[in-house]
C-alpha positions in Angstrom: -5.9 9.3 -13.1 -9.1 9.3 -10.5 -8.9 10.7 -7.1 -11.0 9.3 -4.1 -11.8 11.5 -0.6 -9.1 10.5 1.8 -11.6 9.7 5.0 -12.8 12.4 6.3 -9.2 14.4 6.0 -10.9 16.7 3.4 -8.0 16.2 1.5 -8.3 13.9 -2.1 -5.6 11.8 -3.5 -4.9 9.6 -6.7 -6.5 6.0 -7.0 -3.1 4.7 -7.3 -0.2 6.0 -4.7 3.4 5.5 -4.7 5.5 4.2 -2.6 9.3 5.2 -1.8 11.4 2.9 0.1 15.5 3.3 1.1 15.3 -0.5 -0.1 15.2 0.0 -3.7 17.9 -0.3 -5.8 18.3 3.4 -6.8 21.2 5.4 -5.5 21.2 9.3 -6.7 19.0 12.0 -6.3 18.5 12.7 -9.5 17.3 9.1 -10.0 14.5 10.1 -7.5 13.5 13.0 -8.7 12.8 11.3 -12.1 11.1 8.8 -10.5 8.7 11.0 -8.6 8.1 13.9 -11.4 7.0 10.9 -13.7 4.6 10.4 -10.7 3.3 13.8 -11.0 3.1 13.8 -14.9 0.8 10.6 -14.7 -1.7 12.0 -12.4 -0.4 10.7 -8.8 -0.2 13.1 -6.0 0.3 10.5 -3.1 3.3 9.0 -1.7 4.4 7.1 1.4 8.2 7.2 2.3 10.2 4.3 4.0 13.7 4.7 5.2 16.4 7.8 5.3 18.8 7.7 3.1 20.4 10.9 2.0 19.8 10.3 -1.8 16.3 9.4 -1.3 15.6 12.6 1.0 17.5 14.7 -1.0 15.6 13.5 -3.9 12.3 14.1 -2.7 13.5 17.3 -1.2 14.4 18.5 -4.8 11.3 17.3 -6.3 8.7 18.8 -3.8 10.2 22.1 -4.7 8.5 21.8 -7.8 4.6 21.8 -6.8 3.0 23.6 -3.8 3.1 21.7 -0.5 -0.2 21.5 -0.2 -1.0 19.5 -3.4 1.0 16.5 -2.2 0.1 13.9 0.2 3.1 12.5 1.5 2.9 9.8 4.4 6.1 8.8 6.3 6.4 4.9 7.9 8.1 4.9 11.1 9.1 2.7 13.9 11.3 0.1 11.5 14.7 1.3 10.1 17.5 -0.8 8.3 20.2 -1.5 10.0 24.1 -1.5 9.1 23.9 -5.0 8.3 20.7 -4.8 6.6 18.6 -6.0 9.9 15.5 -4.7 10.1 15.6 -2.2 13.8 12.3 -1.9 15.7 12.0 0.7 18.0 8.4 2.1 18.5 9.5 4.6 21.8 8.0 7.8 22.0 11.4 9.0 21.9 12.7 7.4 18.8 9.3 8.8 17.0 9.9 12.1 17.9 13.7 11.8 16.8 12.7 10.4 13.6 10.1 12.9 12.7 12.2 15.6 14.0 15.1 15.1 11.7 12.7 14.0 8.9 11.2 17.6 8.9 15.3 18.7 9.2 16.3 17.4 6.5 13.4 17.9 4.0 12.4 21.1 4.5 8.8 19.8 3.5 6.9 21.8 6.7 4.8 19.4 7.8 3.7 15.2 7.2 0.1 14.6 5.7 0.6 11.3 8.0 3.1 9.6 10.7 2.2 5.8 9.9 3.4 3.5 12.4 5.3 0.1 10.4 3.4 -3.1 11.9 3.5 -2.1 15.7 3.5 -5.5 18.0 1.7 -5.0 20.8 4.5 -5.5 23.5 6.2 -2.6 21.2 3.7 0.1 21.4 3.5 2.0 24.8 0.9 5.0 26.1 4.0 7.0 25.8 4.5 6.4 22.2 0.3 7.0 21.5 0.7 10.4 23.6 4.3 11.3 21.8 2.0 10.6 18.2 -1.1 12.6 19.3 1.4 15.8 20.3 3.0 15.6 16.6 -0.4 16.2 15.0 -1.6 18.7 17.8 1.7 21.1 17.0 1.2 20.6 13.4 4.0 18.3 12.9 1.7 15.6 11.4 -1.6 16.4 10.1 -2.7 12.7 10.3 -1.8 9.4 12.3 -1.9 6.2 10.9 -1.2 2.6 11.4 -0.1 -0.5 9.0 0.9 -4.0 9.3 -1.2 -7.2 9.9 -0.2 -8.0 13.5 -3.2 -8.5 15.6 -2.2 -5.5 17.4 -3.5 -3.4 14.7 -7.1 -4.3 15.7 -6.5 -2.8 19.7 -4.8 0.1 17.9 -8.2 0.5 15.6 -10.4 0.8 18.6 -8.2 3.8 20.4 -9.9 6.4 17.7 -6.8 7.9 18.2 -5.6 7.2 14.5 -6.8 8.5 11.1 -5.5 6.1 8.6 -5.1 2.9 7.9 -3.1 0.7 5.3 -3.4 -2.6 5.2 -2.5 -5.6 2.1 -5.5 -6.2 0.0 -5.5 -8.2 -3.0 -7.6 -10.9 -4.6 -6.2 -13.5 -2.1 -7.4 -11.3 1.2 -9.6 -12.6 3.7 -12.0 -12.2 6.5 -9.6 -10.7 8.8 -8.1 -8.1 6.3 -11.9 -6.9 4.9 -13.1 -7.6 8.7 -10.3 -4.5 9.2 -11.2 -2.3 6.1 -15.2 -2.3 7.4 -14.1 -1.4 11.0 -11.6 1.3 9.7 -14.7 3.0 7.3 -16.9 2.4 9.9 -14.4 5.3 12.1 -14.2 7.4 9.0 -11.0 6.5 8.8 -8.8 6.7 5.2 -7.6 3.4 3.9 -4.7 2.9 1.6 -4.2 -0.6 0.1 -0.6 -2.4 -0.5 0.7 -5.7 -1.8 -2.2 -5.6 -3.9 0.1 -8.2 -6.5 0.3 -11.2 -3.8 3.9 -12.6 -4.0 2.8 -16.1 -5.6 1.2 -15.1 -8.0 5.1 -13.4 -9.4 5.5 -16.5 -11.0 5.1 -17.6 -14.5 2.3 -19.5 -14.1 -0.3 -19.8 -11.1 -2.0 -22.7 -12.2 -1.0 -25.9 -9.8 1.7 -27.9 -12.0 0.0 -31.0 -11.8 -3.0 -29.8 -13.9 -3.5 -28.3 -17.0 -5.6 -24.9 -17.1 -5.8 -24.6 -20.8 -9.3 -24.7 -22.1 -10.0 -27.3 -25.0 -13.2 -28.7 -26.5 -12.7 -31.6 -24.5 -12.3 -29.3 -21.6 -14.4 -26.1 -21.8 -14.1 -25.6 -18.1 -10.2 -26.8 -17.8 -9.1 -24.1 -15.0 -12.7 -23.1 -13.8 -12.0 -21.9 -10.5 -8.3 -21.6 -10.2 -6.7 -18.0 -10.6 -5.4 -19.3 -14.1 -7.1 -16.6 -16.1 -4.5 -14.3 -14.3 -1.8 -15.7 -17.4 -4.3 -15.8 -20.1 -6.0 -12.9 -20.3 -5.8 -11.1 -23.7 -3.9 -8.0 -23.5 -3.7 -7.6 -19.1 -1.1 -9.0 -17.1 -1.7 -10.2 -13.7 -0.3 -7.3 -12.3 -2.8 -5.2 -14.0 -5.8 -7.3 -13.3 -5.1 -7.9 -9.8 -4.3 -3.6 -9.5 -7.8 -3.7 -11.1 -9.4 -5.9 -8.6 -8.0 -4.1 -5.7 -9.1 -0.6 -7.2 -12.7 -1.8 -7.3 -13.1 -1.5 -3.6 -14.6 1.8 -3.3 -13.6 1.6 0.8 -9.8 1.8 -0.6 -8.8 5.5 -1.0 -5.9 4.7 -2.9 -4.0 1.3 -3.9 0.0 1.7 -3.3 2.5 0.9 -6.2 6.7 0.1 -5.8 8.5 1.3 -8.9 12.1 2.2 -9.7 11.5 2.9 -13.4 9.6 5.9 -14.9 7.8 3.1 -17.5 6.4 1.3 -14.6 5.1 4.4 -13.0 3.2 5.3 -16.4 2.1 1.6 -17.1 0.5 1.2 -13.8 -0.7 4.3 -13.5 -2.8 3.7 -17.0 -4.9 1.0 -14.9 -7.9 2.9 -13.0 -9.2 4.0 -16.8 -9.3 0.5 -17.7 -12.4 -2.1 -17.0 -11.7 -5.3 -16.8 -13.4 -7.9 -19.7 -16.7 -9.1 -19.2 -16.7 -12.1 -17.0 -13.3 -11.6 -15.6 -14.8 -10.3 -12.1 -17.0 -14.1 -12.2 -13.5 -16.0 -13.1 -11.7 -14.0 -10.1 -15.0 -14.5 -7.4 -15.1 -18.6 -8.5 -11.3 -18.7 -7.5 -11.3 -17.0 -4.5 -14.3 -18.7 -3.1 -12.6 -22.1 -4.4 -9.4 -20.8 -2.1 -11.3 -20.0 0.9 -13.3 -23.9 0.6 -10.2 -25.3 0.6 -8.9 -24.0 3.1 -11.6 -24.9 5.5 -11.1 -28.2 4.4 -7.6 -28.4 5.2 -8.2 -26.8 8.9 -10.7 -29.3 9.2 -8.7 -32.5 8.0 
């Protein structure tokens, strides 16, 4: 594993981060604690936590007994909860934070947050109060660092506040002005930057060539599949996953790229990738697609 300076926190975490969400499908403690000591084994010291339920806390409660406090990052998303029905609940008051965080620190016995992240605020969701309740958990020690996620557009009002430390944002091969536009204004702060959904949903599927084409290359064709992201299926020993964790882990702005895993295999495969390099002329293949993408879209908001 390689570790990268997380802004100018003085702290250093893993290239590749975990994250730990209420949502997966995993339902004892123990099943945790596997998950996240198989973290620890491969190298990864950073983790971001979604949700409360009692076997996840209690899981990372047992496992954090393991390794000194202080040797762990571990960043907690708040503002969004699941509901009884499986709803997603939004409340970003500077009440509910504090409750949250409160009964976080309750029930973990973990001391302190390395980082309150707020879940993809809106902008009619986030008051002064909220901002002032935030800034009071990192002056008492609560929370060593704030931070903010999402892609609403109130993330770049939020940006300018200097108010937070971190930022996470989705960055893959597929990301665009506004996402790098936000990853140069967050450096540009000193702030720390954490990558997620660096494996873009469409790409999940078997194939990403378009159907109505074929990306194989023949003698007739030698450039069948020339920029289209076909190479993500045909590369010789990578997945897609992998080369598009690569891709994402070449951004030296990115402190650390964020995985989802509910396996102890998945953890170890993907945390294999930052001592890989990708083949020669891969990173050509990958900048001739995602130029192709970005043409045609301009051509479609033009039409």
């Amino acid at each position: 594993m390689r570790y990268r300076p997380l802004g100018k926190s003085g702290m250093v975490v893993s290239t590749i981060s975990l994250a730990l969400s209420e949502r997966a499908a995993i339902a004892r403690p123990a099943d945790w604690m596997a998950l996240i000591y198989a973290a620890f084994e491969n190298g990864i010291n950073a983790f971001e936590v979604s949700g409360d339920s009692p076997a996840m806390l209690d899981g990372i409660t047992q496992a954090l007994r393991a390794v000194e406090r202080n040797l762990v990052y571990v960043a907690w998303r708040v503002g969004t909860r699941t509901g009884p029905a499986g709803a997603v609940v939004r409340d970003f008051s500077a009440q509910n934070l504090n409750r949250t965080v409160d009964a976080l620190l309750k029930r973990t016995g973990i001391g302190y947050l390395d980082a309150v992240v707020l879940d993809d605020p809106h902008t009619e969701e986030f008051s002064h109060q909220a901002l002032e309740a935030l800034k009071a958990m990192r002056a008492d020690g609560r929370a060593r660092m704030l931070g903010i996620a999402g892609q609403d557009d109130a993330l770049d009002a939020l940006l300018t506040t200097g108010a937070f430390d971190l930022l996470y944002l989705p960055y893959s091969l597929t990301s665009g002005w506004t996402e790098r536009r936000r990853l140069r204004a967050a450096v540009d702060r000193d702030m720390g930057v954490v990558a997620y959904d660096f494996y873009p949903k469409n790409f999940h599927a078997t194939s990403v060539a378009p159907k109505s084409a074929s990306w194989l290359r023949t003698k007739a064709e030698p450039l069948a599949g020339a920029g289209t992201y076909a190479f993500l299926e045909r590369t010789r020993n990578w997945t897609a996953e992998e080369i598009c964790l690569t891709y994402a882990l070449s951004e030296p702005s990115l402190a650390s790229v964020q995985i989802s895993a509910e396996r102890a295999e998945r953890v170890e495969a993907l945390a294999a990738v930052p001592e890989r390099e990708l083949p020669a002329g891969l990173s050509a293949q990958i900048e001739m697609a995602r130029f192709s993408m970005v043409g045609g879209e301009k051509k479609a908001r033009g039409a």
